[in-house]
C-alpha positions as CSV (number, residue, x, y, z in Angstrom):
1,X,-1.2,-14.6,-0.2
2,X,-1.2,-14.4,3.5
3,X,2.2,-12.9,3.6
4,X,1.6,-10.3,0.9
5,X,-1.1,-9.0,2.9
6,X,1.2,-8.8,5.8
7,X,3.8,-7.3,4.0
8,X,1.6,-4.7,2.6
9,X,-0.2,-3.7,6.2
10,X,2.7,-3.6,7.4
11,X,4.5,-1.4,4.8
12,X,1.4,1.1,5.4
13,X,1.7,1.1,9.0
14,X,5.7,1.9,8.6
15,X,4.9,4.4,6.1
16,X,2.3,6.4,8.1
17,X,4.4,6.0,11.1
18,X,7.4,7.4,9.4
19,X,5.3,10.8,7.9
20,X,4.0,11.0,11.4
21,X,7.4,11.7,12.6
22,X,8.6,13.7,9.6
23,X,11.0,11.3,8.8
24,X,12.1,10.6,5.1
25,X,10.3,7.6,4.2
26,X,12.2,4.4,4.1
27,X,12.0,3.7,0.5
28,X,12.9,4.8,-3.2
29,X,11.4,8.2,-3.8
30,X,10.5,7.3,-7.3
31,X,8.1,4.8,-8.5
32,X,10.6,3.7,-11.6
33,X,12.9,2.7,-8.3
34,X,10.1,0.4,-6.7
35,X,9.6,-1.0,-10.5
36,X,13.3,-2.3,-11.0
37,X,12.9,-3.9,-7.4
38,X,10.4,-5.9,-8.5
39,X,11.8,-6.7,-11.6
40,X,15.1,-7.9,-9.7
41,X,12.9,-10.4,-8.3
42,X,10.7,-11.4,-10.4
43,X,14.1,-11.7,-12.5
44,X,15.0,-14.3,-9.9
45,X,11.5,-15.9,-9.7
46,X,11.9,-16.5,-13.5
47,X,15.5,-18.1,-14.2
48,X,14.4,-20.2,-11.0
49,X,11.5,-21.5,-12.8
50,X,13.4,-21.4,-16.0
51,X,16.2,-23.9,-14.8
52,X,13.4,-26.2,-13.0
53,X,11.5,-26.2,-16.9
54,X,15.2,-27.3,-17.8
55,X,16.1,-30.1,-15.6
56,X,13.3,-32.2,-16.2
């Protein structure tokens, strides 16, 4: 949980940094974009536990 909070401060910090300088911010402009990132993960999380679920 520790690094999620890290992650997440520090995303903030990089994103108000970056609108501070006018800069485009570093990530997908749309939310749907942010969603299939985490579902490309979470995609990965899940066949991980899947093929541990089959192994045993």
């Amino acid at each position: 949980m520790k690094e999620v909070l890290l992650a997440l401060v520090a995303g903030l910090v990089v994103g108000m940094l970056f609108r501070f300088l006018k800069l485009p911010l570093p990530a997908p402009p749309v939310f749907s974009a942010v969603v299939g990132v985490f579902g490309v993960y979470f995609g990965g999380v899940l066949l991980d536990w899947i093929m541990k679920m089959v192994q045993q």
